[in-house]
RODO-2510 file (C-alpha; in nm, 4 decimals, decimal comma):
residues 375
     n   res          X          Y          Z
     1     x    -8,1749     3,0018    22,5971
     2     x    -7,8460     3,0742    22,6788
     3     x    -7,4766     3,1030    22,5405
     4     x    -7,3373     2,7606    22,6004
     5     x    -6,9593     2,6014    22,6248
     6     x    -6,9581     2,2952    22,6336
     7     x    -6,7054     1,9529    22,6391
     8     x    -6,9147     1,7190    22,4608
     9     x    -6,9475     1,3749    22,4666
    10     x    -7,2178     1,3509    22,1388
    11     x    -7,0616     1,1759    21,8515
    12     x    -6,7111     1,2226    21,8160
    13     x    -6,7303     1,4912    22,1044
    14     x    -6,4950     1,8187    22,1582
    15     x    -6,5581     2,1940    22,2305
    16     x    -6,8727     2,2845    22,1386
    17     x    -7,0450     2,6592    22,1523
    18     x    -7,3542     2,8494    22,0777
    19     x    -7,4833     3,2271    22,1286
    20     x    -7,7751     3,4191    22,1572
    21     x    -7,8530     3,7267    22,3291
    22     x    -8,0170     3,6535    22,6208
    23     x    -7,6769     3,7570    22,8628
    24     x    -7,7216     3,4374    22,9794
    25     x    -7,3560     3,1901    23,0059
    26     x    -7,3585     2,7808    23,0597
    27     x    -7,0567     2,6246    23,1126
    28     x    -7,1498     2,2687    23,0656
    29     x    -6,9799     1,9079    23,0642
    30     x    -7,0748     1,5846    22,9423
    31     x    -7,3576     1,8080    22,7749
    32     x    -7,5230     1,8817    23,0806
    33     x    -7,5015     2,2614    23,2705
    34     x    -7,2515     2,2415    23,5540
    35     x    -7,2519     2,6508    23,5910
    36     x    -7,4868     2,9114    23,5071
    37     x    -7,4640     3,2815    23,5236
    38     x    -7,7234     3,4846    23,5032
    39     x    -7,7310     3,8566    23,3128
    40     x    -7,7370     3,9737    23,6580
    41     x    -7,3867     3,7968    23,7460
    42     x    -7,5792     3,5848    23,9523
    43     x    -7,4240     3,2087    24,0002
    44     x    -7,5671     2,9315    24,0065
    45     x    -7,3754     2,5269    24,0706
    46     x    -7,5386     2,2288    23,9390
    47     x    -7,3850     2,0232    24,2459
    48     x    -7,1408     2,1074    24,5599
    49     x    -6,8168     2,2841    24,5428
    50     x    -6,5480     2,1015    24,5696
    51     x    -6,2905     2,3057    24,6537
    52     x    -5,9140     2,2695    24,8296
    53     x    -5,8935     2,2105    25,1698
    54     x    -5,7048     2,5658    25,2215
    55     x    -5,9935     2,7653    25,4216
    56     x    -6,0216     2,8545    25,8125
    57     x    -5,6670     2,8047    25,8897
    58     x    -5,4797     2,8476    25,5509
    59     x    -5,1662     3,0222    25,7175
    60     x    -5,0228     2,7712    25,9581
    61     x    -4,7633     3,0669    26,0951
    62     x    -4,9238     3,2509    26,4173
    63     x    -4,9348     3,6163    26,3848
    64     x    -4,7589     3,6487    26,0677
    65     x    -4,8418     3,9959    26,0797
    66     x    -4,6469     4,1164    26,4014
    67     x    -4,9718     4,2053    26,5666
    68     x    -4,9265     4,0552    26,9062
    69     x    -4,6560     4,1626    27,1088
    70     x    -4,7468     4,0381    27,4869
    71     x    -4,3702     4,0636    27,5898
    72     x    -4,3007     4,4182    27,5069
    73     x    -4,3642     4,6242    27,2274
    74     x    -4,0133     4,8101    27,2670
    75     x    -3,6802     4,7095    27,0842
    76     x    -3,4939     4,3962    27,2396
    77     x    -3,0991     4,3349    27,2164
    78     x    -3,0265     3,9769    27,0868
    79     x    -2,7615     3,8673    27,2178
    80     x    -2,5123     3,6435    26,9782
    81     x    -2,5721     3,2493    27,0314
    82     x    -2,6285     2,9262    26,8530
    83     x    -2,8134     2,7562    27,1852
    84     x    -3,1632     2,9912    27,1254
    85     x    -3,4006     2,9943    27,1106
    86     x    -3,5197     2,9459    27,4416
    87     x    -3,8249     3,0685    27,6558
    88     x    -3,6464     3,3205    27,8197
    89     x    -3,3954     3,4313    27,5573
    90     x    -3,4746     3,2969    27,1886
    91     x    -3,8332     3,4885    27,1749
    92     x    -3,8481     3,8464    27,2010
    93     x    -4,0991     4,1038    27,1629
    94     x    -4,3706     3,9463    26,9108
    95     x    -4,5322     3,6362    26,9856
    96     x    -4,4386     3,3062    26,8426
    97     x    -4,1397     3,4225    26,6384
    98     x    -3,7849     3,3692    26,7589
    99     x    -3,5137     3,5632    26,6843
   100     x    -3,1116     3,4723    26,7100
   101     x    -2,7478     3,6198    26,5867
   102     x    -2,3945     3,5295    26,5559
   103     x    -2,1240     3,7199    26,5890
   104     x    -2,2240     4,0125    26,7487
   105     x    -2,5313     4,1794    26,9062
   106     x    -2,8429     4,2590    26,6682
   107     x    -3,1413     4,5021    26,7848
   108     x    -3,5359     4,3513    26,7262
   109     x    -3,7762     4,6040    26,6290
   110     x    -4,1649     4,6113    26,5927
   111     x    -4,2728     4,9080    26,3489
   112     x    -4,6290     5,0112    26,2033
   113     x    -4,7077     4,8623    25,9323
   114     x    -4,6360     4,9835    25,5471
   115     x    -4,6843     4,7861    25,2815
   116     x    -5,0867     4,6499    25,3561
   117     x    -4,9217     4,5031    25,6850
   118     x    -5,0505     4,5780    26,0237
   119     x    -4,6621     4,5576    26,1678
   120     x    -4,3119     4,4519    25,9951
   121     x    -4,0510     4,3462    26,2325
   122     x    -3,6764     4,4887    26,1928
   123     x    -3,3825     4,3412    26,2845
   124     x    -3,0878     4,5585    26,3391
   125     x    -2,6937     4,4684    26,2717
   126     x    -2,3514     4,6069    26,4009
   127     x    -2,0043     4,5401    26,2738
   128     x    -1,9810     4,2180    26,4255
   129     x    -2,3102     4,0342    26,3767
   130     x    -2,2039     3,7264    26,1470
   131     x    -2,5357     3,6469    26,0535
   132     x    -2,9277     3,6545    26,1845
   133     x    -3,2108     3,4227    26,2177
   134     x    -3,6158     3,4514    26,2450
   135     x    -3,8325     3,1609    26,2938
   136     x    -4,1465     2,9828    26,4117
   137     x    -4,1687     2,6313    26,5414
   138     x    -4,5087     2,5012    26,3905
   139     x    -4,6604     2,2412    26,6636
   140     x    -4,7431     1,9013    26,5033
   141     x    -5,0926     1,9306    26,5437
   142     x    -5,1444     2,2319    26,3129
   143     x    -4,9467     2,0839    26,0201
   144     x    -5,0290     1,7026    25,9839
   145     x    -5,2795     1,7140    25,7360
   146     x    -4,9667     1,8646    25,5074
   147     x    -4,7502     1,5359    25,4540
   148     x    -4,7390     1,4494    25,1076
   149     x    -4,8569     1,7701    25,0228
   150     x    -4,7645     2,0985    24,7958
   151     x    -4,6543     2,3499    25,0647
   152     x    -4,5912     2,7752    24,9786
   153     x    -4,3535     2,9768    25,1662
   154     x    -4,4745     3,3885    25,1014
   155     x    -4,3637     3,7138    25,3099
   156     x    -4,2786     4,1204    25,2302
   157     x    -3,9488     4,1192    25,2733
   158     x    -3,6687     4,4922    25,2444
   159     x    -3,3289     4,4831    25,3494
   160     x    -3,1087     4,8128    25,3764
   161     x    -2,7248     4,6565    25,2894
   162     x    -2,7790     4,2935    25,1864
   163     x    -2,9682     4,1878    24,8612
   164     x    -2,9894     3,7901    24,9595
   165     x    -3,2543     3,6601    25,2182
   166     x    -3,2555     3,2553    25,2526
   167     x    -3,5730     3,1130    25,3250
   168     x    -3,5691     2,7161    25,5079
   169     x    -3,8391     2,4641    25,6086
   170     x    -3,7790     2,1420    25,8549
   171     x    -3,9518     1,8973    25,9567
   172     x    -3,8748     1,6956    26,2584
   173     x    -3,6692     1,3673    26,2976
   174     x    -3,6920     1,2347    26,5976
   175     x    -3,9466     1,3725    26,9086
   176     x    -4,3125     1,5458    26,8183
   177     x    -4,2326     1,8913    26,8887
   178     x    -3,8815     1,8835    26,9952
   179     x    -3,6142     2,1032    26,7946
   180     x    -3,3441     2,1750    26,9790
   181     x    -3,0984     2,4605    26,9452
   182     x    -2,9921     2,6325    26,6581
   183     x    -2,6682     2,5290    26,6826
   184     x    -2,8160     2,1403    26,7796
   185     x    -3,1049     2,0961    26,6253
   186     x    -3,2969     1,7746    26,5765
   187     x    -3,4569     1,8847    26,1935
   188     x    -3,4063     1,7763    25,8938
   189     x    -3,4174     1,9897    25,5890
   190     x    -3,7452     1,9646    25,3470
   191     x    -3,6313     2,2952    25,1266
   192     x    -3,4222     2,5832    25,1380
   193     x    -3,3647     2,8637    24,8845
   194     x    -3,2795     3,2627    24,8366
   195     x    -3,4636     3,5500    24,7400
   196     x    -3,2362     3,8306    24,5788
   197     x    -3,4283     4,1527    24,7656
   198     x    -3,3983     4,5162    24,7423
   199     x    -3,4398     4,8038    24,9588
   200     x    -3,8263     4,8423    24,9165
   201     x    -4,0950     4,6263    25,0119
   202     x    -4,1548     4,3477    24,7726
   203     x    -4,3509     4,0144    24,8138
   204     x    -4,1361     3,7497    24,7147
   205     x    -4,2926     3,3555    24,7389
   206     x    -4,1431     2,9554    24,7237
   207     x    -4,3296     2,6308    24,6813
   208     x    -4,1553     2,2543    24,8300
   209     x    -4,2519     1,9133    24,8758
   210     x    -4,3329     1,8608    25,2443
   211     x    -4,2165     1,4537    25,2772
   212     x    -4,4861     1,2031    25,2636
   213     x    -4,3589     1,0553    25,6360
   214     x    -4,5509     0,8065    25,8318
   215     x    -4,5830     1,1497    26,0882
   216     x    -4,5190     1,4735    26,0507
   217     x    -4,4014     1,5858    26,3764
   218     x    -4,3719     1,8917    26,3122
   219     x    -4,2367     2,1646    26,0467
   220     x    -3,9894     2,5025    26,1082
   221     x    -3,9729     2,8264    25,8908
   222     x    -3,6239     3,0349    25,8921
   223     x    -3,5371     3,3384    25,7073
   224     x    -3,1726     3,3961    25,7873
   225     x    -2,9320     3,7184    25,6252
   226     x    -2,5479     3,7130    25,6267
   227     x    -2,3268     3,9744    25,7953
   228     x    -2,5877     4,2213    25,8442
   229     x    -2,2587     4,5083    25,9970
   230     x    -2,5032     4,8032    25,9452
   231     x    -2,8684     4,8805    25,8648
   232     x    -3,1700     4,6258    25,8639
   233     x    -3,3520     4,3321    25,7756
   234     x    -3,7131     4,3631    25,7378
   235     x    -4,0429     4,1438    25,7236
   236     x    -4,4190     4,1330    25,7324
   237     x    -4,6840     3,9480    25,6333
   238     x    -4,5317     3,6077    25,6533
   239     x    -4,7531     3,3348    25,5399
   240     x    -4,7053     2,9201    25,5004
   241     x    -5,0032     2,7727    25,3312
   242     x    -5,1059     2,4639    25,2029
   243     x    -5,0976     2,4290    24,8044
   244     x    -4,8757     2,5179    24,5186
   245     x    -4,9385     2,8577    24,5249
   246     x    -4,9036     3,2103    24,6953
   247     x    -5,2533     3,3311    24,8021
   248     x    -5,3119     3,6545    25,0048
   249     x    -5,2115     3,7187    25,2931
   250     x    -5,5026     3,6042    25,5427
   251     x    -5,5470     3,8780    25,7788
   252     x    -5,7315     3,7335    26,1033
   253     x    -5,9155     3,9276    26,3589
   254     x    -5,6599     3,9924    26,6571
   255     x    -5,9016     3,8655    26,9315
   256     x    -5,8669     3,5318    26,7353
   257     x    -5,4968     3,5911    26,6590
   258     x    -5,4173     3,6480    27,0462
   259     x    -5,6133     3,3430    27,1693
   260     x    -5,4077     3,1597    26,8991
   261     x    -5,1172     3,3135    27,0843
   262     x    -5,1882     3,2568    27,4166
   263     x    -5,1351     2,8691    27,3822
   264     x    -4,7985     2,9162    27,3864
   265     x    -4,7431     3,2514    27,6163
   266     x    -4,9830     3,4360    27,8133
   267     x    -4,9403     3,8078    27,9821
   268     x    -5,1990     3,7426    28,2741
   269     x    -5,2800     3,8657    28,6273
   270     x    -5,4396     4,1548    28,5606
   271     x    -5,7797     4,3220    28,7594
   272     x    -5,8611     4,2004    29,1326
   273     x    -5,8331     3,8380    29,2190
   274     x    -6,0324     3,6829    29,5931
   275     x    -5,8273     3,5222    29,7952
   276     x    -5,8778     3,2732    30,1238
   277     x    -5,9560     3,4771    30,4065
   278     x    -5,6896     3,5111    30,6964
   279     x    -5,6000     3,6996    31,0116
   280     x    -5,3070     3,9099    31,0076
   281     x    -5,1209     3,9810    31,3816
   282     x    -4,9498     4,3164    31,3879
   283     x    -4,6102     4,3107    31,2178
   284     x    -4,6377     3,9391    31,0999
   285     x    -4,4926     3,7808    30,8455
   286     x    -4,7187     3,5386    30,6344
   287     x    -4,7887     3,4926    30,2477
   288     x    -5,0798     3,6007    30,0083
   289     x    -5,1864     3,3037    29,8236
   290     x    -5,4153     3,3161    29,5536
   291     x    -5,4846     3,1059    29,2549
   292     x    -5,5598     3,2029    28,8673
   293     x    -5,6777     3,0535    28,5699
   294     x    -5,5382     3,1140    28,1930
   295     x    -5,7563     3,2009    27,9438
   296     x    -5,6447     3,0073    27,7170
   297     x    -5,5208     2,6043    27,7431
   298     x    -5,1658     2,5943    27,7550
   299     x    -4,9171     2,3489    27,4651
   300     x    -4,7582     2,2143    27,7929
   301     x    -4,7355     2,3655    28,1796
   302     x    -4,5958     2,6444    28,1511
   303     x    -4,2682     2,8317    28,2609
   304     x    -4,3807     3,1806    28,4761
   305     x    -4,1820     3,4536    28,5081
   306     x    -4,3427     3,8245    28,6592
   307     x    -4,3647     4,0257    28,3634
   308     x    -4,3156     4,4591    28,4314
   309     x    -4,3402     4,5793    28,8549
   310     x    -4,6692     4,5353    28,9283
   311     x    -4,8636     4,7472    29,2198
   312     x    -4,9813     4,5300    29,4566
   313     x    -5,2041     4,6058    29,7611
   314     x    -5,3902     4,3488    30,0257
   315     x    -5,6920     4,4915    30,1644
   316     x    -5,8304     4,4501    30,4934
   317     x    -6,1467     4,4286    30,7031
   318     x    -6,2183     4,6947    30,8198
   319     x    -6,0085     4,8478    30,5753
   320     x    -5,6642     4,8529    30,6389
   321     x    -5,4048     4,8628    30,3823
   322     x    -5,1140     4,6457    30,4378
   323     x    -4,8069     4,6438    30,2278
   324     x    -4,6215     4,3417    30,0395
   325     x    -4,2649     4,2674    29,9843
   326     x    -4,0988     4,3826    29,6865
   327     x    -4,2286     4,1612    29,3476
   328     x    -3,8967     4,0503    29,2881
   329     x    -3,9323     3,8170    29,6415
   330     x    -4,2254     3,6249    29,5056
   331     x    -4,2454     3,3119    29,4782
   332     x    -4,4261     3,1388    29,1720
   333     x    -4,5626     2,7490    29,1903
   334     x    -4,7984     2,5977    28,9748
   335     x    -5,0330     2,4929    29,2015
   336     x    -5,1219     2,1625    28,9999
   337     x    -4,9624     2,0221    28,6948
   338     x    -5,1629     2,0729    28,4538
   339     x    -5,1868     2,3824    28,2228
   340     x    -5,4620     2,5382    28,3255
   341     x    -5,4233     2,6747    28,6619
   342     x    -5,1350     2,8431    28,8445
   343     x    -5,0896     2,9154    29,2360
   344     x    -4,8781     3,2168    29,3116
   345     x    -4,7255     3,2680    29,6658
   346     x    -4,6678     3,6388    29,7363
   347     x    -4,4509     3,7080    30,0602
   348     x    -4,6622     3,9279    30,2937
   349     x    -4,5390     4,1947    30,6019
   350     x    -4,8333     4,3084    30,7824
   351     x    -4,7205     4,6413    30,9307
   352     x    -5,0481     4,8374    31,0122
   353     x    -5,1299     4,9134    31,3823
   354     x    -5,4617     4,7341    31,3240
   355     x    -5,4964     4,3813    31,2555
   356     x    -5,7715     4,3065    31,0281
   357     x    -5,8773     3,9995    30,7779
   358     x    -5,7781     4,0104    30,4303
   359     x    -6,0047     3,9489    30,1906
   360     x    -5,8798     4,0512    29,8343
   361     x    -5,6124     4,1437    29,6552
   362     x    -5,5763     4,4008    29,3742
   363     x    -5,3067     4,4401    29,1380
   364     x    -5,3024     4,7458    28,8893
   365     x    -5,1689     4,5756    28,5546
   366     x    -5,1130     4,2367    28,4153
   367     x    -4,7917     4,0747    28,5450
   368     x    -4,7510     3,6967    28,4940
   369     x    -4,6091     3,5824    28,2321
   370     x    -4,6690     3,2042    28,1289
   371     x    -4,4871     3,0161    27,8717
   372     x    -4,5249     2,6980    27,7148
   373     x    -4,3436     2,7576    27,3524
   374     x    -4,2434     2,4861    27,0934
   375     x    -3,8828     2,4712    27,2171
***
């Protein structure tokens, strides 16, 4: 036997237990076991689980925690502007977050994490910054199974001077994927509200309504502070889940949180790449050309840009080493339009007193930078 509780349907029905000592528990309906646990704590189901739809992907923000940084991992100065962000201003150090300010200058940090966070990101005012922004741009085909639905808004949150942070969601109104500026944006607003914070860590939570549209083309999440004039603004472990309610943060491995990444900027280049063969005259003038492939499928082609100054040498049969221009004379082409590939044209002066074929190039650190954020 067993202890038993049980919702009855014999007679006139109702709650119905009974005890023994066997350590045994039933939860039962309709007067038949759905759940048994065993002295042991084992557990045993009657039928499937059926459970909400909130596991694999339950935080629809990309590194919430800060943890990949491909741009830089040192402080950036955000300059004041409505028209971010952009690819080349709007998003900083950390991946897929954008930061903006008005009125003044405001310095983005990346620290270590405090607070069960792997990082927190800081965001520094001066006398004249008006007010700052932090956001990510969710692409439409990570969020449509959430029209109609319960949506929760959860991160740590500290701020030094102010005691207010205001917390916004949008959805799109009029293009899949297409915001706009801050100052022109094409959103509309689903929710907004404030959180009255202090100057320690504290995990502070909101549930909304996310509009049953015909399609969802596309949400935004924006934590904005007044006149920050002096100290910081603080975050980590951001989170936007499905449901009405504030679950842990899900911590994801960072191999899976970088590929994640990488759809929307990749640091590549890196290691030694072939090249076509060619024969170099004495004191020419010619071009490397070589072609690479992205690890990871790009949201749209992407925007490159050389990341750092990269060493580059062309080596030659027998041997020779020639030398390129400087990095800041290449030339970048995507060599088809799609987002997989890119063909990079490297200006070449052959200057050795031996001409020789060139058959591979090596460059000493990762160097192009492709972008293809939700802009």
């Amino acid at each position: 036997m067993a202890c038993s509780i049980n919702s009855s349907v014999i007679g006139s029905g109702g709650f119905i237990h009974t005890s023994d000592s066997s350590g045994e528990l039933q939860l039962q309906t309709a007067d038949t076991t759905a759940v048994s646990i065993d002295a042991n704590q084992g557990v045993t189901f009657a039928h499937n689980i059926n459970a909400p739809d909130n596991f694999g992907f339950r935080n629809r923000l990309i590194n919430g925690n800060f943890s990949v940084a491909q741009r830089t991992t040192s402080a950036v100065t955000v300059t004041p502007g409505t028209a971010v962000p952009t690819i080349s201003t709007g998003y900083t150090n950390v991946d897929r977050w954008y930061v903006y300010s008005t009125g003044g200058n405001a310095i983005v940090s990346r620290y270590a994490g405090i607070y069960n966070s792997a990082y927190y990101l800081s965001i520094a005012g001066s006398g004249t910054v008006a007010s700052i922004g932090i956001g990510q741009r969710i692409e439409a085909i990570n969020c449509a199974d959430m029209e109609g639905k319960k949506a929760t808004i959860s991160a740590d949150l500290v701020n030094s001077l102010l005691t207010t942070v205001t917390w916004s969601v949008y959805t799109l109104s009029t293009t899949v994927d297409t915001y706009g500026t801050v100052g022109t944006p094409t959103k509309t607003l689903v929710a907004t509200g404030t959180w009255t914070v202090t100057t320690s860590f504290t995990r502070y939570s909101a549930t909304m309504d996310i509009p049953n549209v015909p399609d969802l083309l596309g949400l935004e999440v924006v934590f904005t502070v007044g006149a920050q004039v002096s100290g910081s603004f603080s975050i980590g472990n951001v989170q936007f889940e499905k449901g009405d309610v504030a679950t842990p943060y899900e911590v994801r491995d960072y191999g899976t949180e970088l590929a994640r990444c990488e759809r929307y900027c990749e640091l590549a280049g890196g290691g030694s790449l072939g090249i076509q063969s060619s024969t170099a005259a004495v004191g020419a003038a010619g071009q490397w050309d070589l072609g690479a492939t992205y690890r990871t499928l790009k949201r749209a082609q992407p925007i490159l840009s050389i990341n750092g100054s990269p060493t580059i040498t062309l080596v030659f049969v027998p041997g020779n080493i020639q030398t390129i221009v400087s990095p800041s004379a290449w030339t970048l082409s995507v060599s088809n339009l799609s987002s997989w590939r890119v063909r990079v044209l490297v200006p070449v002066v052959y200057n050795n007193s031996t001409a020789g074929t060139m058959i591979y190039g090596v460059q000493t650190a990762d160097w192009l930078l492709a972008q293809a954020e939700i802009i």
